[in-house]
Structure formats: C-alpha cells, structure tokens
One Martini backbone bead per residue (centre of mass of N, CA, C, O) as a GRO file, in nm:
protein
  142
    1UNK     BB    1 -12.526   0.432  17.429
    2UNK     BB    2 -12.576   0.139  17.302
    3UNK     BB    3 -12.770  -0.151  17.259
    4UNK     BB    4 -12.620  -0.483  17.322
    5UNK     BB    5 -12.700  -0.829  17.287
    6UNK     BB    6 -12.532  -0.914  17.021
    7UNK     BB    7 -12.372  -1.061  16.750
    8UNK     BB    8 -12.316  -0.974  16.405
    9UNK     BB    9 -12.173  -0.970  16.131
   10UNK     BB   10 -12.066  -0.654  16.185
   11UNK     BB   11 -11.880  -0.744  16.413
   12UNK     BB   12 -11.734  -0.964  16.332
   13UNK     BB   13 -11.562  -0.868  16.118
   14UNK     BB   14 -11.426  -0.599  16.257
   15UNK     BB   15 -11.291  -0.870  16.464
   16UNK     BB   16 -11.124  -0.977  16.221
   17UNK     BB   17 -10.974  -0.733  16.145
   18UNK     BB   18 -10.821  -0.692  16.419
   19UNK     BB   19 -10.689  -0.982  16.416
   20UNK     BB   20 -10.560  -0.991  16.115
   21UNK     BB   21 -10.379  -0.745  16.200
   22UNK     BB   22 -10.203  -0.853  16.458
   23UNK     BB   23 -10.089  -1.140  16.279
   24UNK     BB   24  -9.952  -0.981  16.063
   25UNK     BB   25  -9.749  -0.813  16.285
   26UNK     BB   26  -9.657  -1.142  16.401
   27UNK     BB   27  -9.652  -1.355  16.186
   28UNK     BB   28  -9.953  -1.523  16.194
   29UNK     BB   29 -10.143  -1.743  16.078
   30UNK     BB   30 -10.497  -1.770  16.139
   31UNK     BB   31 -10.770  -1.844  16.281
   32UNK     BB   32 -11.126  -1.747  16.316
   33UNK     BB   33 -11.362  -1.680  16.549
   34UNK     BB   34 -11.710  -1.605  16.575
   35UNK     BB   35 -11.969  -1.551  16.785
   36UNK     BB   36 -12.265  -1.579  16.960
   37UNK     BB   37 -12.386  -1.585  17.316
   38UNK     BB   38 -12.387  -1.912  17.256
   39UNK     BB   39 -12.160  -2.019  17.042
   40UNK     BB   40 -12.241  -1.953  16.749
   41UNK     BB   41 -12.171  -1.924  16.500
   42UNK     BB   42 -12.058  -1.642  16.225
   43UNK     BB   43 -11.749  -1.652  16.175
   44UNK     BB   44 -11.467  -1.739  15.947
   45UNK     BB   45 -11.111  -1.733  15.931
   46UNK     BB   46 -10.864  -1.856  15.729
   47UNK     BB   47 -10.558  -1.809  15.635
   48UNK     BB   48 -10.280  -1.775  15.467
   49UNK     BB   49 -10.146  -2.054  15.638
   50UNK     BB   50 -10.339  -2.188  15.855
   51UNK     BB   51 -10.406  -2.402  16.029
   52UNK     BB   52 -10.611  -2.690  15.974
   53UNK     BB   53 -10.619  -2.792  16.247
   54UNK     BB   54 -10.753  -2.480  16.380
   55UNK     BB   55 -11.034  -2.452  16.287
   56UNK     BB   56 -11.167  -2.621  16.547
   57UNK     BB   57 -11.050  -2.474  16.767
   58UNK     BB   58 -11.136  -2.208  16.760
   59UNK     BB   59 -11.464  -2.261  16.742
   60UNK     BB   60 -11.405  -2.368  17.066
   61UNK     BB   61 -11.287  -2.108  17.159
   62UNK     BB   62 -11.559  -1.945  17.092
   63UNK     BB   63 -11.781  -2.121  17.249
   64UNK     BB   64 -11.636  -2.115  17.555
   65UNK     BB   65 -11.655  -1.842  17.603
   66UNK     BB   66 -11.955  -1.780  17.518
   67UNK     BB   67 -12.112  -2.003  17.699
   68UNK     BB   68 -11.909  -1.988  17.963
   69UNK     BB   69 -11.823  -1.691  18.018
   70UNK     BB   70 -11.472  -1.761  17.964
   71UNK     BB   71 -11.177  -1.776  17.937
   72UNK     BB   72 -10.983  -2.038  17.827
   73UNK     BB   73 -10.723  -2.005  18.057
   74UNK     BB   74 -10.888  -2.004  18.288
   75UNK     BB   75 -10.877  -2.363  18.260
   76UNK     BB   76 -10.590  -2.453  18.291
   77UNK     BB   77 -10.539  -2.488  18.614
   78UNK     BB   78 -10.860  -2.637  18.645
   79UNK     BB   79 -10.781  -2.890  18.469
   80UNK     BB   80 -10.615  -3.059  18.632
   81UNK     BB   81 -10.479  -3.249  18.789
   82UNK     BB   82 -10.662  -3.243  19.103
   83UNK     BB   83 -10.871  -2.998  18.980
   84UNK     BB   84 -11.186  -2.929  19.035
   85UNK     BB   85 -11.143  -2.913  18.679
   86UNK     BB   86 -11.079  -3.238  18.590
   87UNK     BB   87 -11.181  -3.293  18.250
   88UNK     BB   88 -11.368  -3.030  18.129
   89UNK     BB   89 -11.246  -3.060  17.835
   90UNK     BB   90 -11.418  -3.367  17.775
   91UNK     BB   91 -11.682  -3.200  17.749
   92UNK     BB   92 -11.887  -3.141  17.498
   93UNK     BB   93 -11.734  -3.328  17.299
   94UNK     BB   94 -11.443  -3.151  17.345
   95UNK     BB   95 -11.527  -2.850  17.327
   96UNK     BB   96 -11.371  -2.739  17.542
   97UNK     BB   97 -11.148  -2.481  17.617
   98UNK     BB   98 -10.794  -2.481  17.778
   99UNK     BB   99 -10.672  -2.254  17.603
  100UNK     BB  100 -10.558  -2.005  17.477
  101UNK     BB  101 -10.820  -1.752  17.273
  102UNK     BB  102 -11.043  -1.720  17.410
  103UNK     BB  103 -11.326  -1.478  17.394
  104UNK     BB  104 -11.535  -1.279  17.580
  105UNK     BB  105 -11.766  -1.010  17.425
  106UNK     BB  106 -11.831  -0.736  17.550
  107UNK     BB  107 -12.125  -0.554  17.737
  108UNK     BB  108 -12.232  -0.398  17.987
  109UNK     BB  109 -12.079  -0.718  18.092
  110UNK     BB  110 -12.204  -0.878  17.874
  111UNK     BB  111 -12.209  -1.184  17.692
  112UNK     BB  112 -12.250  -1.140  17.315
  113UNK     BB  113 -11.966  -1.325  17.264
  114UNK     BB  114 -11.696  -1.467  17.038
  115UNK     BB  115 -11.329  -1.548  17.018
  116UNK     BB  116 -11.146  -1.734  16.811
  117UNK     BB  117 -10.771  -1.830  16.824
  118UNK     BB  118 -10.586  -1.996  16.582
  119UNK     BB  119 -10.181  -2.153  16.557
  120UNK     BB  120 -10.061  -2.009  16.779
  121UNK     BB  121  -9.953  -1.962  17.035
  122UNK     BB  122 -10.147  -1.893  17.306
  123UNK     BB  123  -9.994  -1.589  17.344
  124UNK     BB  124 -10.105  -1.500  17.059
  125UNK     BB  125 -10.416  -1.612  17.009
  126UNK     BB  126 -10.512  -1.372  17.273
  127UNK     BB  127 -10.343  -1.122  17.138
  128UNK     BB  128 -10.560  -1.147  16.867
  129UNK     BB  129 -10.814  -1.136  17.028
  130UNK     BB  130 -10.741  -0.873  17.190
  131UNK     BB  131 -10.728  -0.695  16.907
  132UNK     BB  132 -11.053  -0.755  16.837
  133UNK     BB  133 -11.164  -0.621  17.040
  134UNK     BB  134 -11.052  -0.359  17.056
  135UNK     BB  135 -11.127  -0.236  16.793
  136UNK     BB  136 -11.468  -0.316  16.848
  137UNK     BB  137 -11.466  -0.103  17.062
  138UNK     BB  138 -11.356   0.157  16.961
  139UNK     BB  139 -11.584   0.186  16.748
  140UNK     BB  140 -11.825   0.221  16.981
  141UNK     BB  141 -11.710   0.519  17.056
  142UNK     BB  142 -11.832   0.645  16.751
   0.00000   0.00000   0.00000
C-alpha cells in the first residue's frame, strides 16, 4: 500500500470526476472543491449550470474538512443557539462551514485533503463528496 501525506492535482481531478459523475446521475450540478490536508485549494470546477453563489460555499467547506479535519454536517447540531460550539460557524472570516458537502479525505486514518460540494441540498452534496472520495480510493487499491 502506497504512503501519502496530501493530495496532489491528480489526486484531485480523480475525486472531482468521481464527484462530477455522480452529480450528473442525480442531475444536479455542482461545483467541486478540492484541497490538500491545510485547507488550500488544489483544484476547483463549477459545472455547467451550477449556482455562482456556491462557488464560495464549496471551497469552504473544503477547507473545513480539511483543515478542521471533520465532516461539515458534524457541526450542524453543535452549532446551534445553545449548542456548545454555537456561532462556530462565524470563526475564521465566516469560513467554517456547518452544512452537509464537505468531507475529509483520508488515508491510513490521517486526513490529508477536503472536498467541498455545493448547489444542491446538503444531502446532495454530501452524498456527491462521498462519491468523489469512493471513486478516488477505489483507484488507491489498484
């Protein structure tokens, strides 16, 4: 099994084809972030079609993953009024994001990118993050 500490751009296009592929199965498209294991872009593409205002939105919640080394949706409830981590989402320039689309990339446990998906609803967009990463580690194990 190889040894990798970050993703680099063919890591990259990879998980955005595994992504771009399952956005188009659900007809929704996307924009796609990806990052290497700080939270710094690599790699970005809007689809045709994919809402200008999620442009932002993905790219941060790649840089969430990556960065805070957790999915974005596990800040959903912890984020709420009274919850213990409640305005979170307002840290770092508002760049925190706590909706469903970002995921940590691993690799033998370590988180070593993100992949931030926006346009369609959180479980859309999650659901295309996890296909982006399927995809890029089935690859891994040939």
């Amino acid at each position: 099994m190889q040894t990798l500490t970050r993703l680099d751009l063919d890591d990259a296009r990879i998980l955005m084809a595994g992504a771009e592929a399952h956005a188009r199965t659900i007809g929704v498209p996307m924009c796609i972030a990806i990052t290497d294991e700080a939270g710094q872009l690599i790699a970005f593409q809007r689809m045709e079609g994919g809402k200008v205002t999620s442009t932002t939105i993905a790219i941060d919640k790649a840089f969430t993953a990556a960065a805070a080394k957790k999915a974005t949706h596990e800040y959903n409830v912890t984020s709420q009024p009274g919850a213990a981590a409640y305005g979170i989402n307002s840290a770092i320039g508002g760049r925190l994001m706590v909706v469903g689309g970002g995921l940590p990339v691993l690799w033998n446990g370590d988180v070593i990118g993100g992949i931030g998906v926006s346009s369609g609803t959180p479980v859309q967009d999650q659901a295309v993050a996890q296909a982006g990463i399927d995809d890029w580690m089935a690859r891994q194990a040939t």
